[in-house]
C-alpha positions in Angstrom: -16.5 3.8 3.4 -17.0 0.8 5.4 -16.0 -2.4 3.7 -18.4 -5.2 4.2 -19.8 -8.6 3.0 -22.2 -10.0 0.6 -24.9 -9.3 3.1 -24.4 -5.9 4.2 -22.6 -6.3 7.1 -19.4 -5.2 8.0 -16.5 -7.4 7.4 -13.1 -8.4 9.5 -10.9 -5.8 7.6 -13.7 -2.8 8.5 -12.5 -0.2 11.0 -9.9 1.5 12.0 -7.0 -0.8 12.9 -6.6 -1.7 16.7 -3.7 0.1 18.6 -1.0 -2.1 19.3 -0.7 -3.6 23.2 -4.5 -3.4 24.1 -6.1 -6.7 24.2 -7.7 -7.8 20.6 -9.9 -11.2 19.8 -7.5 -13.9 19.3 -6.2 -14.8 15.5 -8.0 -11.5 14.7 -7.6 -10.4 11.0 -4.5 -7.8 10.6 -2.4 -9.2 13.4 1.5 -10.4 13.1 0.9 -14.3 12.7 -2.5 -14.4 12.1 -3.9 -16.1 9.2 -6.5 -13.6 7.5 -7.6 -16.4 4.9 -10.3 -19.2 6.1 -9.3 -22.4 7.9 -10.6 -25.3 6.3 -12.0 -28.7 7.8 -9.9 -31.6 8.3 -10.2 -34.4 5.5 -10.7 -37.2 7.5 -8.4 -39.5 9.3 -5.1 -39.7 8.4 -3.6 -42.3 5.8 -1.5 -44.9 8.1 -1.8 -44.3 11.5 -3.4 -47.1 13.3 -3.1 -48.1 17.3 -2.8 -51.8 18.3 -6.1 -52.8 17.9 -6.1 -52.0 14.1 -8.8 -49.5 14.3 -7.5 -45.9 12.4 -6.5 -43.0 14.4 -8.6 -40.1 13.5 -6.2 -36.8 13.5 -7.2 -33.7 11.9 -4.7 -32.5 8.8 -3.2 -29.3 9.3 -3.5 -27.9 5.6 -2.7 -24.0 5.7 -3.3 -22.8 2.4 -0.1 -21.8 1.0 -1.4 -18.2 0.3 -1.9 -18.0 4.3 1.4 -19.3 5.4 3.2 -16.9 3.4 0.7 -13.9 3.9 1.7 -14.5 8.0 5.5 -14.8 7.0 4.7 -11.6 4.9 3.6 -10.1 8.2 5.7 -11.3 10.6 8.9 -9.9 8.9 7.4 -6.2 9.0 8.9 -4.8 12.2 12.1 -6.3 10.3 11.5 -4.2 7.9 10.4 -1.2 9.0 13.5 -0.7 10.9 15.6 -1.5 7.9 13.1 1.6 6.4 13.9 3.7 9.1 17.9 2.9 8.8 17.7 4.0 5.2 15.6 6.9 5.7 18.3 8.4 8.2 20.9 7.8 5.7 18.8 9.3 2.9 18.1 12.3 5.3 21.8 13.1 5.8 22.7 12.8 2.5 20.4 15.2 1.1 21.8 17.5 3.7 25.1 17.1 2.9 24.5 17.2 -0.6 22.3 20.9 0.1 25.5 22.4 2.0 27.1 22.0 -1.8 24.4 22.9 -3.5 21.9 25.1 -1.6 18.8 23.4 -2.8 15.4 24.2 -1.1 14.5 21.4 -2.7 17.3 18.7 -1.5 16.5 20.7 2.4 12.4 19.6 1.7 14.0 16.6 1.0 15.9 15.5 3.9 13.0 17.0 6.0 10.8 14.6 4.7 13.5 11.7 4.8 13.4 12.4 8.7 9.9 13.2 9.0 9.4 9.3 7.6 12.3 7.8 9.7 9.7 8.9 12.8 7.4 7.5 11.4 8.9 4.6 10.9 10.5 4.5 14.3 6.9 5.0 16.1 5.7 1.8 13.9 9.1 -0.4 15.0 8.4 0.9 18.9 4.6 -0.7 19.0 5.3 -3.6 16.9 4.7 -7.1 18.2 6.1 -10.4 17.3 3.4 -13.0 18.2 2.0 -10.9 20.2 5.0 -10.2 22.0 6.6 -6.9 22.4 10.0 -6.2 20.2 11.3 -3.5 22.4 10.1 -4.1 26.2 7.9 -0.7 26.7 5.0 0.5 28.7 2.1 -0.3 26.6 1.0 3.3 26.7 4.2 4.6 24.7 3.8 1.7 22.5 0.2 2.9 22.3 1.4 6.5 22.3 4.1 6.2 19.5 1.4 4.1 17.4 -0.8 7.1 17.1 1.7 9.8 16.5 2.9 7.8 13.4 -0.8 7.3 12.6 -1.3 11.1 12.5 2.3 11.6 11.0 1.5 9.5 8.0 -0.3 11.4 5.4 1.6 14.7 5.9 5.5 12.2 5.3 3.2 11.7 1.5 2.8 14.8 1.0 5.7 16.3 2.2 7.8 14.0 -0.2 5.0 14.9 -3.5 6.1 18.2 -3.2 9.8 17.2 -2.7 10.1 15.1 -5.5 8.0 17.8 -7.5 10.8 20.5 -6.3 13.4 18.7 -7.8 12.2 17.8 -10.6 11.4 21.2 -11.1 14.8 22.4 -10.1 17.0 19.8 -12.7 14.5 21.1 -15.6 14.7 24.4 -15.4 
């Protein structure tokens, strides 16, 4: 389903997303930083500011909606986060294995599988982050382009890998 506008056309957010590292349209939609709300017109000149010969200086305001500027902080702490993500998922990972050597769970094994499974996942999105549309981790862009799609194609099996995990063990404490 392509998502579109009032007219029938296709909007920004249609589409696949664009790999990370290959040249985009500036402030594009779905980028770190960028602003994915409207910019609005100056008001007018600014209250105050006069030069010497008394006549106003006209200077355009620079009102970002507050829903923009903390959308683009939103998304410009993600790599932050993801690699947070991928910390915890490691640590998850092991502990279910340690915790299957004591109990010999399939279950807590399917779990840690999929805690590791995510971790990659996670570590292909932290290698082709950006930061204003600079590289975190200084790689050629075709690993960073590489490690992009793998995660891309990871994704949807880590979900259902960790349905039927969490089903397993719910399984396993009930009966």
């Amino acid at each position: 389903m392509i998502r579109g506008n009032c007219h029938g056309r296709p909007g920004p957010d249609a589409g696949a997303p664009p790999l990370p590292g290959v040249p985009g349209i500036p402030n594009e939609p779905g980028a770190v930083g960028a602003s994915s709300f409207p910019t609005f017109p100056s008001a007018g000149p600014a209250v105050g500011n006069h030069n010497q010969a008394g006549a106003a200086i006209v200077q355009p305001l620079q009102a970002t909606p507050a829903p923009a500027r903390l959308s683009s902080f939103l998304e410009s702490l993600t790599p932050f986060v993801q690699a947070f993500d991928f910390l915890l998922m490691i640590f998850c990972g092991f502990y279910c294995l340690r915790r299957n050597k004591t109990a010999r769970s399939s279950a807590l094994r399917l779990m840690a599988i999929a805690c590791f499974l995510s971790a990659v996942i996670l570590l292909g999105f932290f290698l082709s982050a950006t930061y204003h549309n600079q590289s975190l981790i200084p790689l050629f862009r075709q690993v960073r382009a590489t490690a992009y799609v793998i995660a891309r194609l990871l994704a949807p099996f880590e979900l259902l890998l960790f349905a039927i995990a969490i089903i397993a063990v719910a399984r396993q404490r009930r009966g």
